[in-house]
C-alpha positions as CSV (number, residue, x, y, z in Angstrom):
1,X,0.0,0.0,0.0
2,X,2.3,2.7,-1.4
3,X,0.2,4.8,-3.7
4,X,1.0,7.3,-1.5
5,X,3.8,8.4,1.3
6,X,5.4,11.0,3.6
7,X,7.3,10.9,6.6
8,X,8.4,13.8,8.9
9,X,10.8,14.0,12.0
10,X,11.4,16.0,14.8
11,X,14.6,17.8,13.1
12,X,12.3,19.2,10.5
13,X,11.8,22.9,10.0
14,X,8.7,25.1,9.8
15,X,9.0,24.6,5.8
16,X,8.4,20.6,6.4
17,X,6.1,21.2,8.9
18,X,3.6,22.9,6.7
19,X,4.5,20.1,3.7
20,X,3.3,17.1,6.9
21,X,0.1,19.6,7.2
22,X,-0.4,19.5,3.6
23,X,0.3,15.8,3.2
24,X,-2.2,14.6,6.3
25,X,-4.9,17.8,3.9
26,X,-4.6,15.4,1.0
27,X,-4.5,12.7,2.6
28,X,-7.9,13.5,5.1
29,X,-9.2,17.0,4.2
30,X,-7.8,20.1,5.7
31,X,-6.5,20.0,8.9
32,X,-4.5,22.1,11.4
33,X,-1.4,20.6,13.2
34,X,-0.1,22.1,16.7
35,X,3.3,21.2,17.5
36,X,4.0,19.7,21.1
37,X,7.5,18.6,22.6
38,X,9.6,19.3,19.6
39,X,11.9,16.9,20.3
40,X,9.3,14.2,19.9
41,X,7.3,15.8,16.9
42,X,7.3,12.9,14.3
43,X,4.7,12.0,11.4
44,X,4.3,8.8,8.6
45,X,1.3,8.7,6.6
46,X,1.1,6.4,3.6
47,X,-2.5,6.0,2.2
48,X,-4.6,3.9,-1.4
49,X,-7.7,5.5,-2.9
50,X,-9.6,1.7,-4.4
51,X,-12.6,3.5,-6.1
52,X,-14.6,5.3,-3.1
53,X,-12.5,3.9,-0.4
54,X,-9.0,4.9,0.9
55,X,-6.4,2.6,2.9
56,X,-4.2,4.6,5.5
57,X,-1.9,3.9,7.6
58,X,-1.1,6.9,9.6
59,X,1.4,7.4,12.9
60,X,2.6,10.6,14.2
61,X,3.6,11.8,17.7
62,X,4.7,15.2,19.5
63,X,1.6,17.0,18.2
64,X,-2.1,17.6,18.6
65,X,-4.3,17.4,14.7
66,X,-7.2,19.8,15.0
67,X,-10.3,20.2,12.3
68,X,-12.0,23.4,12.6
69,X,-15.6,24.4,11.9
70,X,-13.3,26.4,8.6
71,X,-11.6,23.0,7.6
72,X,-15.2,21.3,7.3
73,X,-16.6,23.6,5.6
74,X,-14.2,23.2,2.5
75,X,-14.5,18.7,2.7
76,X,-16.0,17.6,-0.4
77,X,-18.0,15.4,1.3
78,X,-19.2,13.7,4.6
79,X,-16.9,10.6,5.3
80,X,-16.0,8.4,8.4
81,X,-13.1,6.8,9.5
82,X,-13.2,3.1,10.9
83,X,-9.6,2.4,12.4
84,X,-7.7,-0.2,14.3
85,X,-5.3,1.4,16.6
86,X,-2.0,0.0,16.8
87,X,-0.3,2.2,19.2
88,X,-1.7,5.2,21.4
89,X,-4.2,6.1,22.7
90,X,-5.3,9.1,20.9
91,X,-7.4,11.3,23.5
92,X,-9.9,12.8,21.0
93,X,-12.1,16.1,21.9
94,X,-15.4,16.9,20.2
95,X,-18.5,18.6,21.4
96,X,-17.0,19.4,25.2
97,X,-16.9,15.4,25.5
98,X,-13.6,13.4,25.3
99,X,-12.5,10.2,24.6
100,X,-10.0,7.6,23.6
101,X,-9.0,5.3,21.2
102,X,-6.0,2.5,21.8
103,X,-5.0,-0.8,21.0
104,X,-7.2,-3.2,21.8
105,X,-10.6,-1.7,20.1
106,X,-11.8,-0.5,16.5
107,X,-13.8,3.0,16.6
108,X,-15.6,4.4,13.9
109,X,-15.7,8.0,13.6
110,X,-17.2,10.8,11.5
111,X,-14.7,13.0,10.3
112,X,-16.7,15.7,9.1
113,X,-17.1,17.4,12.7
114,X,-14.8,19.7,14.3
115,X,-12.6,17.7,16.8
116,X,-8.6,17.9,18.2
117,X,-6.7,14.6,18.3
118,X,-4.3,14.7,20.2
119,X,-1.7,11.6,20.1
120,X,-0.3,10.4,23.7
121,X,2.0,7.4,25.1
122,X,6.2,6.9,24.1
123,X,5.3,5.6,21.0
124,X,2.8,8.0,20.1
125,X,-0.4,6.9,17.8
126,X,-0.6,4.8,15.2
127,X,-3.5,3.4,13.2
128,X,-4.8,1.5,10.3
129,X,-8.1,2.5,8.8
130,X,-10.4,2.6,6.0
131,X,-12.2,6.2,5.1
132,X,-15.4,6.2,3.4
133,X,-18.2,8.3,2.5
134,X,-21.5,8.8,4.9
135,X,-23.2,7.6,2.0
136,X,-21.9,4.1,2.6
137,X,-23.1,3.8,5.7
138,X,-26.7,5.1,5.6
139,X,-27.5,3.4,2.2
140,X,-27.2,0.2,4.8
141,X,-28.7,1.8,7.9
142,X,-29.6,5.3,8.3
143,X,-29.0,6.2,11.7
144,X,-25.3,6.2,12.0
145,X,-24.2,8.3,14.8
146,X,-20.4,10.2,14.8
147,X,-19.0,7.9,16.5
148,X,-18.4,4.3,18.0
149,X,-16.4,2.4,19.6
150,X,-16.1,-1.8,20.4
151,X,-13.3,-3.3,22.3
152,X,-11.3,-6.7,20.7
153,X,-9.4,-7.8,23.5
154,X,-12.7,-8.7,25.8
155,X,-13.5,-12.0,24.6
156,X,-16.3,-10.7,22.3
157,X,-16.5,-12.1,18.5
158,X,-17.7,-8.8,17.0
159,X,-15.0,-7.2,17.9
160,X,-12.1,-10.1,17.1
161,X,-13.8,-10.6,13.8
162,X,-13.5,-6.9,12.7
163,X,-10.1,-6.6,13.9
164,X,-8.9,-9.7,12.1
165,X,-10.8,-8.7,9.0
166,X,-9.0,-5.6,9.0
167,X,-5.1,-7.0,9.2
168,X,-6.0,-9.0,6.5
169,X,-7.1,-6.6,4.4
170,X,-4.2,-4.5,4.6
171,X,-1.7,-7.8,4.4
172,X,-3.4,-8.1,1.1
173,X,-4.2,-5.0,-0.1
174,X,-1.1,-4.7,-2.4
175,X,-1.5,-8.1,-4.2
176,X,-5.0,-7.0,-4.9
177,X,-5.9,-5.4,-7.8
178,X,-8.2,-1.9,-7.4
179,X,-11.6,-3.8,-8.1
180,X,-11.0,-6.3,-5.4
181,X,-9.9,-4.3,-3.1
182,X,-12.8,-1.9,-3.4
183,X,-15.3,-5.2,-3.0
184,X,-13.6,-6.0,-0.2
185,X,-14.0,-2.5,1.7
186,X,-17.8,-3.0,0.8
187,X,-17.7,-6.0,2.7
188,X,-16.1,-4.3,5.3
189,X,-18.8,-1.5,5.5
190,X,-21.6,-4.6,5.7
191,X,-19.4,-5.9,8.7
192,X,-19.5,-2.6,10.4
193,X,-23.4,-1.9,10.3
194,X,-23.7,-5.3,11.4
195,X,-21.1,-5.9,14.3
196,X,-20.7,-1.6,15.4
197,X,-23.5,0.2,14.1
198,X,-26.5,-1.7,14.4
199,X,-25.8,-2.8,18.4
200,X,-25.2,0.5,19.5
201,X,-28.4,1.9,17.8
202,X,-30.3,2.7,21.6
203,X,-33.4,4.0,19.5
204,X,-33.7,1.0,17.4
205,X,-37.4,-0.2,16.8
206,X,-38.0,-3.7,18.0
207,X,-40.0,-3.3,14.9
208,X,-37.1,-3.2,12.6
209,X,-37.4,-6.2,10.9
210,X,-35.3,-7.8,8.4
211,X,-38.7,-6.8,6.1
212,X,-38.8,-3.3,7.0
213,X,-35.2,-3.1,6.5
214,X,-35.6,-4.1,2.9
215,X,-39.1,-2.2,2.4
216,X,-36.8,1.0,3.5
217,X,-34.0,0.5,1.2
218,X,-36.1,-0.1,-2.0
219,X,-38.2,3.5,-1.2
220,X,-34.8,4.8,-0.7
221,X,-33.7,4.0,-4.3
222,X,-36.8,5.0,-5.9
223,X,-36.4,8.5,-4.3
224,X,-33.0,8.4,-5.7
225,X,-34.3,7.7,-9.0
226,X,-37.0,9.9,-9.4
227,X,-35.0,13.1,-7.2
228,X,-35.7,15.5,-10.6
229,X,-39.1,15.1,-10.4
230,X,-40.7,18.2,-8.0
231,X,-43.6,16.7,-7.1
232,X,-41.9,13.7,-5.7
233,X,-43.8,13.1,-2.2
234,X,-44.3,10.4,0.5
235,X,-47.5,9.3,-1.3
236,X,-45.8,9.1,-4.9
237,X,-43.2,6.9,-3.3
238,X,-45.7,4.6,-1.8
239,X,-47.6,4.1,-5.0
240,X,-44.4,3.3,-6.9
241,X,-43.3,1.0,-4.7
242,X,-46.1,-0.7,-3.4
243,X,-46.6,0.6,0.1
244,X,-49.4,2.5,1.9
245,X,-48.5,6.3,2.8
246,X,-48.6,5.1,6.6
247,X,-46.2,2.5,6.3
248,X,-43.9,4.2,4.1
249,X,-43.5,6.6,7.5
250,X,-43.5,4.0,9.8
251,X,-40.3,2.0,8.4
252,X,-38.6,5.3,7.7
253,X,-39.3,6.7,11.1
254,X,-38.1,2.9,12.4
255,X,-34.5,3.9,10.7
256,X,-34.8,7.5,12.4
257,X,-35.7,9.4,9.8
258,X,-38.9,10.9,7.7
259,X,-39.4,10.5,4.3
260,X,-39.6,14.4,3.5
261,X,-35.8,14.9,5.3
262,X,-34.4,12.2,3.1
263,X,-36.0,13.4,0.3
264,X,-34.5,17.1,1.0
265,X,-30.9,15.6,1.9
266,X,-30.8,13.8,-1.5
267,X,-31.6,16.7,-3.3
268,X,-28.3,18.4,-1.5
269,X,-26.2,15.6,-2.2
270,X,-27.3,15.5,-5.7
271,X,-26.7,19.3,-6.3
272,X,-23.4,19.3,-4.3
273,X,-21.9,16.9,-7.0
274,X,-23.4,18.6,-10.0
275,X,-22.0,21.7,-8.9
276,X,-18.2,20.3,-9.1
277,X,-19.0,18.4,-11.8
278,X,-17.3,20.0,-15.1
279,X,-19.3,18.6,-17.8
280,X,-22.4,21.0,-15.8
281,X,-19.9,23.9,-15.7
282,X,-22.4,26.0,-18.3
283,X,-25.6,25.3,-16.9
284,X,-26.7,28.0,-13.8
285,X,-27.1,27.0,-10.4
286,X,-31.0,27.6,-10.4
287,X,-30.9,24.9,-13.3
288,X,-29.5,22.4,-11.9
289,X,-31.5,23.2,-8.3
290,X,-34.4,22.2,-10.7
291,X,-32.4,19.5,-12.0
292,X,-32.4,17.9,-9.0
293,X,-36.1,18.5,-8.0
294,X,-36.4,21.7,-6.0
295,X,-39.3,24.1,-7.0
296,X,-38.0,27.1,-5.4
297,X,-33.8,28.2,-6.1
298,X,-34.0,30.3,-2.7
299,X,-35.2,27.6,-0.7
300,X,-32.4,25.1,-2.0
301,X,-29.5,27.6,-1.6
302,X,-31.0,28.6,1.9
303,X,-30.8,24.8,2.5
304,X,-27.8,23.6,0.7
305,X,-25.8,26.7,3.0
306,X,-27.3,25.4,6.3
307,X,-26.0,22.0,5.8
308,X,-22.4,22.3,4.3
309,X,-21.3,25.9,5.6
310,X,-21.6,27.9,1.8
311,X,-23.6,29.1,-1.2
312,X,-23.9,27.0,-3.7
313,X,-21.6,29.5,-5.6
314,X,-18.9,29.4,-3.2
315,X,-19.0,25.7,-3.5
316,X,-18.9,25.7,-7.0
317,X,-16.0,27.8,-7.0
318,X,-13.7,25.7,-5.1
319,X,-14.3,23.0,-8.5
């Protein structure tokens, strides 16, 4: 897994600090990095992109990694991290809550939040992991919370298996060519939901069937398909697939979330890409607001600010 590398020690100058800033940007999206002792200030990062998914294998030390409200507000998109620590722990501060992550457990974590990490112990913190979009997570269960975390040295199987499917990916990763290595992140993601996410869901309907599961997903692809047309509604979505209106709220409402929300979030996802999308470079950003099913262009852009920190033309000029 050498796609990409850089390595930084304690000896370096400002100059190489800012390149290690700039690498661990690329690498994760922009981040700020506050030196510590500076004898001990020390970084390696190597990391793959297979398709949607990136491979990294990240260590540093000395020094405390800091996304600001400013540094999400320029991330492309919404992605988590699931890693499996390898030194540490990392003491991690978000929200006025803290916590840590060391050997002995696998977290997932939303890195699309503003958050310090700040890497403690001799050896400092190191981690493999697998970054992903949101999207990859709530196409298999919507309610994925920032953050989780499941210990592998108690005896537990989830944990064991998730750990051990992880060192085997990244043994492998290099004699794998890109389209098995992306299928085998998938199966990673389904491993996830199933071992991390879905457990820890406290507001999980007992309801939630294996049947309302799959009810959900297949309204959830026929919004996607049919996000251009405006007058796209819960009882549109019922009729194509099948459903009454009532149920269609109930199984959403089971994954904790109504139909009109997801409906509205699409819509923003869908215009966020066309926006950075060249070959749409010469239509206007009203257009392709309709284009992706919103009546009103003042509504959308009053929406699509709220949720990723700019106009829809400040977005589209980053592209």
């Amino acid at each position: 897994m050498s796609d990409t590398e850089f390595a930084i020690s304690g000896t370096a100058g400002a100059e190489r600090c800012e390149q290690w800033r700039a690498a661990l940007s690329d690498a994760f999206g922009p981040f700020e990095v506050h030196q510590g002792h500076a004898g001990r200030f020390a970084g390696h990062v190597r990391y793959a992109r297979r398709a949607s998914l990136q491979f990294n294998d990240l260590h540093y030390q000395g020094q405390k990694l800091e996304r600001t409200a400013g540094n999400v507000s320029h991330l492309d998109q919404e992605f988590y991290t699931f890693g499996l620590p390898l030194a540490g722990p990392l003491a991690v501060q978000r929200q006025g809550r803290e916590f840590q992550v060391e050997p002995g457990c696998v977290y997932l974590m939303n890195q699309s939040l503003p958050y310090q990490a700040t890497a403690l112990g001799a050896e400092g913190y190191r981690s493999l992991s697998v970054s992903f979009p949101r999207s990859a997570l709530s196409q298999r269960d919507s309610r994925i919370e920032p953050f989780y975390k499941l210990r592998v040295d108690d005896g537990t199987p989830r944990g064991a298996m998730l750990a051990s499917y992880m060192d085997h990916l990244f043994k492998g990763l290099d004699g794998w060519t890109a389209a098995e290595a992306a299928e085998l992140g998938e199966r990673l993601i389904d491993l996830i939901v199933l071992f991390l996410v879905q457990p820890g869901q406290s507001h999980a309907s007992a309801s939630d069937s294996s049947v309302t599961v799959a009810h959900r997903q297949r309204a959830m692809a026929y919004i996607r398909q049919h996000l251009a047309d405006p007058a796209l509604s819960p009882q549109r979505v019922a009729q194509g697939c099948g459903l009454s209106v009532a149920y269609l709220h109930r199984i959403f409402q089971a994954g904790g979330v109504s139909v009109e929300s997801f409906v509205f979030d699409q819509r923003l996802e869908r215009c966020r890409d066309l926006l950075l999308n060249p070959a749409q470079r010469h239509r206007g950003i009203a257009e392709l607001a309709y284009q992706a099913g919103f009546a009103h262009p003042s509504h959308f852009s009053r929406l699509f600010k709220q949720r990723f920190g700019m106009s829809p033309r400040e977005w589209r000029a980053r592209g």
